[in-house]
N, C-alpha and C positions, 0 to 999 in steps of 0.2 A: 812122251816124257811126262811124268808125274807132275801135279803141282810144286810140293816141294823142291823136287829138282830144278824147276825152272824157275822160283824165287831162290835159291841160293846160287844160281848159275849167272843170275841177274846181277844180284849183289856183289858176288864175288867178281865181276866183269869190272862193276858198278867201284868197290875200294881199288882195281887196280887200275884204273882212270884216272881213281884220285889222287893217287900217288905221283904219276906222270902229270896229272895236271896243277899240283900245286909247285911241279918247276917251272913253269912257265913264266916269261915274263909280262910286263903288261902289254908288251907291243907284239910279242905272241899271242896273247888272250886278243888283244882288237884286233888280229888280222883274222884269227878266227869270229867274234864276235863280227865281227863285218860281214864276211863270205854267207854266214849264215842269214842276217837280214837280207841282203841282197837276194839271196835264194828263195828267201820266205814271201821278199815283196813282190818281188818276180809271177810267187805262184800262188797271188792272193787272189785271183778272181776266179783259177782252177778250182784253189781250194774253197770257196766260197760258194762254186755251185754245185761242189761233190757235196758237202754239208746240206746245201738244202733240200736235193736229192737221198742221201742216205735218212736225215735225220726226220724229213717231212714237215721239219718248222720254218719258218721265220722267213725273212724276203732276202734273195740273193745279193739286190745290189746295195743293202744294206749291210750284210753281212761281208761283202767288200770291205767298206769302209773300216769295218770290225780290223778287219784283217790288216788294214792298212795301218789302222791307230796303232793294234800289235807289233807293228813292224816299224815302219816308218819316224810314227811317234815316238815308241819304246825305245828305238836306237837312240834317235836325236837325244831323248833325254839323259843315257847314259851313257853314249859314245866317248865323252870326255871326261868322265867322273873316275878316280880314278881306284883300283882293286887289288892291284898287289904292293907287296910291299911298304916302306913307309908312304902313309898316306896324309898326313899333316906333323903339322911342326911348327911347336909353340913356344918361342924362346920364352915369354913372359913367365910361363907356368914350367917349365920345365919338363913337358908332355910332350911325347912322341907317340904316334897312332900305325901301328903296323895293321895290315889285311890279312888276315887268314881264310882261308874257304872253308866251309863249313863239313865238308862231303856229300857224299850220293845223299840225292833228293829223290823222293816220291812226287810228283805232279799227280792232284786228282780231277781229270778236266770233264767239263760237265755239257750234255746234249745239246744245251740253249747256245753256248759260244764254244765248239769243239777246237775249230780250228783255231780263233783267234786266241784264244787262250793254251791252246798247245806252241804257239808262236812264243805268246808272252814271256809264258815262263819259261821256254827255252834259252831265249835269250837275254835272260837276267840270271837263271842259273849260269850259261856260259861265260858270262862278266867276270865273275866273280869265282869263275874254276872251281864249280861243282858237278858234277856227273849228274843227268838226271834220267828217270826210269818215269814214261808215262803211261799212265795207266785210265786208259779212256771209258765212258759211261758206254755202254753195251750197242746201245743205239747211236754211236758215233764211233763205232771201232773203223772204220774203213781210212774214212776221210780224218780222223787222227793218225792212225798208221800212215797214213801218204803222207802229210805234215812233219811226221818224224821223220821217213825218210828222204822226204828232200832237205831239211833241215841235217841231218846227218852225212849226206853224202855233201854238201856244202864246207860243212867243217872240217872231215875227214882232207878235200882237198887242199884245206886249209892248215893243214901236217897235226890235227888235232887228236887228244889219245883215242886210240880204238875204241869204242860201247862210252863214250863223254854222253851218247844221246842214246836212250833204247826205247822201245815203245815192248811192254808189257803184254804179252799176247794171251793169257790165262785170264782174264778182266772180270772173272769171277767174285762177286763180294768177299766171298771169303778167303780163297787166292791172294785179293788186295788187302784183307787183313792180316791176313799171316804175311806177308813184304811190309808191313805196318809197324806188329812189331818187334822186328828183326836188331838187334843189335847193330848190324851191320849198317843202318842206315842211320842219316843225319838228322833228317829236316824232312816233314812233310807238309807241301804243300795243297791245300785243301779245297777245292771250288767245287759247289755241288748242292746236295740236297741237306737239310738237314742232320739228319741221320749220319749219312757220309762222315763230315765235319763233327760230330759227336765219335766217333768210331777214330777216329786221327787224332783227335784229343783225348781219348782213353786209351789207347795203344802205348801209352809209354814212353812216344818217341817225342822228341819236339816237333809242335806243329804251328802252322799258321794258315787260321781257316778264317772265315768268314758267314755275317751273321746274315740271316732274312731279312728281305730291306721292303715292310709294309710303309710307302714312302709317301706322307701327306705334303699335297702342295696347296699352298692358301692364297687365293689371289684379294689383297688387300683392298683398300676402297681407293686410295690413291692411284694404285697400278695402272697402265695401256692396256685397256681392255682386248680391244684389237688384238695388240701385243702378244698379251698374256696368253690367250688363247692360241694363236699358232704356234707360241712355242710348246704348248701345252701339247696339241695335237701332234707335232711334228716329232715329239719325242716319246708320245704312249704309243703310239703305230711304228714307233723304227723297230727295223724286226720283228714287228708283229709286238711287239710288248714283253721281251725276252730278256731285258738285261734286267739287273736284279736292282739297279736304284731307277728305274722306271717310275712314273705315278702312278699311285694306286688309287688314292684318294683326292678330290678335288673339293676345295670349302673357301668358301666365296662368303663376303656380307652380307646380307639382305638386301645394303638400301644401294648395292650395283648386280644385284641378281638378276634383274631383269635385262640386262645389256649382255649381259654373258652369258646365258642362258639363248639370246637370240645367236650372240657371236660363236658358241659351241654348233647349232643347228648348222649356220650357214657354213662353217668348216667340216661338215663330214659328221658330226653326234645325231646320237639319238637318243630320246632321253625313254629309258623303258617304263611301259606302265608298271603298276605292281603284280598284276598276273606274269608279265613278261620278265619282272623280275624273278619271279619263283621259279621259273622254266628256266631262266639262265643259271639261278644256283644249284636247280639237279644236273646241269652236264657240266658246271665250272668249276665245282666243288665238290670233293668227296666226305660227305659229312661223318661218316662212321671211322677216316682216320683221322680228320681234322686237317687236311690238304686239297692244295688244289689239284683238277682229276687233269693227270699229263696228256691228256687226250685235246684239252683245246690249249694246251700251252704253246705259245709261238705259230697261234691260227688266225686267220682273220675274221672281223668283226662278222662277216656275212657269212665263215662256214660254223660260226659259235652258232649265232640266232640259227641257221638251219636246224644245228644237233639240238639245239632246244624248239624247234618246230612252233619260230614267231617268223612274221611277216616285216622287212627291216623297211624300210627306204633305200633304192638303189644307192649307189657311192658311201653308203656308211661305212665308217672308217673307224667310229669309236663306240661303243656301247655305255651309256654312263644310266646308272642305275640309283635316284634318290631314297637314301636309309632314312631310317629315322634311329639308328642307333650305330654302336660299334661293340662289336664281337661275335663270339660263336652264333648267336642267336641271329647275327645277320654276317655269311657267311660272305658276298661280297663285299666287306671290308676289312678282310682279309688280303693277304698275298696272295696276288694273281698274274703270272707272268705271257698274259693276251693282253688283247685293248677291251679292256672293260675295266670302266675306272666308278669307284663308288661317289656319290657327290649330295654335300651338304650345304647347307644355309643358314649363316650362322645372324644374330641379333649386331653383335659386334666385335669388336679386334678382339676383346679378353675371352667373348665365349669361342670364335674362332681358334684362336690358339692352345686353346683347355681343348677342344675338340682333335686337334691335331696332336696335342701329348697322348691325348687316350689312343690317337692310332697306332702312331709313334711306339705306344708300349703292347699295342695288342700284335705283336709278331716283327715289331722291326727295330726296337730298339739298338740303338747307338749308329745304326746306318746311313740315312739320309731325308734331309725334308728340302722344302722347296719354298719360296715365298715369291710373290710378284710384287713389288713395291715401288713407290718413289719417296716415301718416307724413311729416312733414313733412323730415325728411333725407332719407327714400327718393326725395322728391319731389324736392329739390334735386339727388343724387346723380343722379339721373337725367336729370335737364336739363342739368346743365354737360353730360354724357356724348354730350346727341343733337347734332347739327349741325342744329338747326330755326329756323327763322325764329318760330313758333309753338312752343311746351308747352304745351299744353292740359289742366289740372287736373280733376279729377271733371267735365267736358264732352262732349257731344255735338262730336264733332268737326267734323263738315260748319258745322254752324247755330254750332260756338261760333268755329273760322278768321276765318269773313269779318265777325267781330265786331258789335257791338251789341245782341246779345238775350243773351247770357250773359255778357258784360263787357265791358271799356272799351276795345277797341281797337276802331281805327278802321273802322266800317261799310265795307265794299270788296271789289269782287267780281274785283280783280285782286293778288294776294295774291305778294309778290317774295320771292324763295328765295335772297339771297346772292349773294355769287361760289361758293358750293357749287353753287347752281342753276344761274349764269351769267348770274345779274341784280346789277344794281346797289346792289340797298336788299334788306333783310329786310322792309320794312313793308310792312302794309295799305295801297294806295298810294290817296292823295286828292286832294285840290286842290291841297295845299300842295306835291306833287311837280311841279305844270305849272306853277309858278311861275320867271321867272328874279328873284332879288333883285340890287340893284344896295345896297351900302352906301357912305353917306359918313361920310368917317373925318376925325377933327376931330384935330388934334394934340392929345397925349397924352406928353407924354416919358417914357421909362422912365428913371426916376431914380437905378434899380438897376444899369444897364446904364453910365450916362454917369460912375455914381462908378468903373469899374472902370477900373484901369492897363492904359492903353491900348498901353504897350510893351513891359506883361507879354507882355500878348495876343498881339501881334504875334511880337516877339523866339520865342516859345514858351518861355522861362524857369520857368514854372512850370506845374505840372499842371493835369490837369482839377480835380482836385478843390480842387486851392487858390482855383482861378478860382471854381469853383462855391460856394464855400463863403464868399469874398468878395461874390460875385451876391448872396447869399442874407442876408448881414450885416443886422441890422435888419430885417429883413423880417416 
C-alpha cells in the first residue's frame, strides 16, 4: 500500500473512533483506561528489555522503572480526574466547565524512552477520548509496535472503539509529515529530536512539543555535600543519561570544591584531563551539525572513553569534563543525553548563578535546572534567576522532572519548556492538556461596572484613575 493510502486509512479509522468515542461515558472511559494500564504494567519489564535490545541504549532495569512511572504513576495521577461531560460547577460565578476530546492524536515517541512514552501518552489520550496514531523513531519500531499492541488488545476487551489505538507502520519522516499535516487530525503530540518538534509546529496542526533541556545543576556552599553528590550521580547514570532533564552541567563554589570534587571521585567520576576532553568531544559531539553524535547517546561512561580511545578507572560511572567556558566553542556543554556531565567552579553564589543562566540559554531554555541547597533565599534567588519550567530542589534531576517519585508534580514523560522552549505550557503535560473545555456562562451582572458614569466613560472627562477608583468604590 502507498504511503498515502495508509495515512488516510489511518486517519479515516483514526475520526471514526472518534466519533464512537466521544459517546462514551466517564465510567466507560476508566474501565477502558484501567484495562489498558493494567496491561501496560503487567508488560513493563517485557517491554523494557525489548527496548534495550532493539534500541542498544540505556539500562534495562531502569528503563522498568521508566515504564512503571508510565503506568503506574500516570494512572494514579489521573484515575480520578475527571474527562467527560460536566466537569466543575461554580455556583459563585455562574460557570459551568463541560469536557470535550479533542480528536485523533499524533504521538511522536522518541529512541531514548520508546516504550515508556508510548505508555504515557496512551493513556492520557485514552482519558480523555481521543484516538491516538503512534508513530515511533525508526530505531524503536518494534518494541513500540508491541506497546501498541498490548495496549490495544487491552482496551478493545475493554468494549473500546475499534483503531482508539494504532501504531503507524510507514514511520518514514516524511510519511509522518504528510499525517502532520492532515486536516483530519487534532493534536500532535511531540517527543523527539529537535527537528521533529519543529516540523509538528510548522505543520499547521496544533501541537504540543517539547524543548532541549541543557539542565545546569549548582551545588551551593551550604548544601550536603555527601548528599548532593549521590543524588547527582544517581540521576546522570539512570539510563545511562537518556532523559532530557538529566544534568548536563555541574557548578560548584570554589570555597567547597575541594570536598566535591573528592566526593564525585569516590562515587564513580572521573574527572577528564584536557587531552581527554578533546577525544571525548570528537565521538560525543558532531560539530558540523551542531548535535550531539547518537552514537554514544544512552552508552555508558566506559564504552564513550573506549570510542574516544582514553584509559578510564575501572567502575567509572560518570565522565565529568572541566570547561573553561559555555558554547559551541566547548562543545561539552552542550546537550548531551550519556553521562558525561560538563563541570565548573565558580568564585561565588552571583557568579555561579550567571554561569548557570548562560547554560540555561545555550540549548535548554525554559526546561529544567537544579540547585543543592539548605539556604533557603539562595534557593529562591536562584530560581526567580533561571528561565525553567522546573527548579529542582536537593533532587535527582532526571527521576525528580517527570515527577511523582520525589514530589508532586504531575507524573509525565513529555515535560513543556515555555515560549523559552517554544512550547506552549511549562507543565508536565497530562490529560487535562488533551482536553478542549466548553463553559457555560449564566448571567452574572457586574454591579461595579453598571454603577459607573457611563458619559464619563465615553466623553473621556475624567482619568484613568478617577474611573478606576470609582470601579473599585465599595468593593
Amino acid at each position: 500500500m502507498c504511503a498515502a493510502k495508509i495515512v488516510d486509512e489511518a486517519l479515516d479509522n483514526a475520526v471514526q473512533a472518534a466519533g464512537i468515542f466521544s459517546q462514551f461515558s466517564q465510567e466507560d472511559t476508566d474501565r477502558v483506561v484501567e484495562a489498558v494500564f493494567s496491561a501496560g504494567f503487567s508488560s513493563r519489564t517485557a517491554l523494557a528489555k525489548m527496548a534495550v535490545e532493539e534500541t542498544k541504549l540505556g539500562i534495562y532495569e531502569d528503563k522498568v522503572i521508566k515504564n512503571t512511572v508510565a503506568t503506574l504513576l500516570v494512572y494514579d495521577s489521573i484515575s480520578r480526574e475527571k474527562t467527560v461531560g460536566i466537569i466543575s460547577e461554580n455556583f459563585d460565578t455562574g460557570i459551568i466547565e463541560i469536557a470535550q476530546p479533542l480528536g485523533p492524536i499524533l504521538a511522536i515517541i522518541p529512541m531514548t524512552n520508546p516504550t515508556s512514552t508510548t505508555l504515557f501518552k496512551i493513556l492520557i489520550a485514552l482519558k480523555t477520548r481521543n484516538p491516538i496514531i503512534i508513530s515511533a523513531h525508526h530505531r524503536a519500531i518494534n518494541s513500540c509496535r508491541e506497546t501498541v499492541r498490548i495496549c490495544y488488545e487491552a482496551a478493545l476487551k475493554a468494549d473500546a472503539p475499534e483503531n482508539c489505538i494504532q501504531f503507524f507502520e510507514r514511520g518514514s519522516r516524511e510519511d509522518t509529515q504528510e499525517l502532520m499535516r492532515d486536516p483530519r487530525l487534532a493534536l500532535i503530540l511531540a517527543t523527539g529530536s529537535g527537528s521533529v518538534v519543529k516540523a509538528a509546529y510548522s505543520s499547521g496542526t496544533p501541537a504540543i512539543g517539547v524543548g532541549a533541556g541543557n539542565v545546569p545543576v549548582f551545588i551551593e556552599k551550604s548544601a550536603d555535600i555527601p548528599f548532593s553528590v549521590s543524588q547527582i550521580m544517581l540521576s546522570k547514570t539512570f539510563d545511562n543519561g537518556t532523559v532530557c532533564a538529566s544534568e548536563q552541567s555541574l557548578v560548584v563554589e570554589k570555597s567547597i570544591s575541594a570536598s566535591v570534587r573528592q566526593e564525585l571521585v569516590a562515587n564513580g567520576a572521573h574527572f577528564l584531563s584536557p587531552a581527554e576532553i578533546k577525544a571525548v568531544e570528537k565521538v560525543a559531539y558532531d560539530s558540523g551539525k551542531d548535535v550531539m553524535n547518537v552514537d554514544i547517546v544512552g552508552k555508558s561512561a566506559g564504552h564513550i572513553a573506549s570510542l574516544a580511545g582514553i584509559k578510564i578507572p575501572a567502575g567509572t560511572r560518570v565522565l565529568l569534563a572541566p570547561l573553561g567556558g559555555v558554547g559551541k566553542e566547548w562543545p561539552l556543554s552542550a546537550e548531551i543525553l550519556a553521562p558525561i556531565l560538563a563541570y565548573y567552579e565558580c568564585d561565588d553564589f552571583s557568579s555561579a548563578a550567571n554561569l548557570c543562566i548562560d547554560l540555561n540559554f545555550f540549548g535548554g531554555i525554559g526546561h529544567t535546572a537544579a540547585i543543592y541547597s539548605n539556604d533557603e533565599a539562595k534557593i529562591r534567588e536562584f530560581s526567580i534567576l533561571m528561565n525553567a519550567g522546573r527548579i529542582l530542589v536537593n533532587t535527582p534531576s532526571s527521576q525528580g522532572a517527570v515527577g511523582g517519585i520525589y514530589n508532586t508534580l504531575l507524573p509525565s514523560l513529555t515535560l513543556g519548556c515555555g515560549t523559552g522552549g517554544k512550547n506552549i505550557t511549562t507543565d508536565n503535560i497530562s490529560a487535562k492538556h488533551l482536553l478542549n473545555i466548553q463553559r457555560i456562562c449564566r448571567r452574572r451582572s457586574n454591579e461595579r461596572f453598571m454603577r459607573l458614569d457611563m458619559k464619563s466613560v465615553m466623553d473621556g472627562a475624567r482619568t484613568a484613575d478617577e474611573l478606576l477608583a470609582e470601579y473599585n468604590k465599595n468593593f
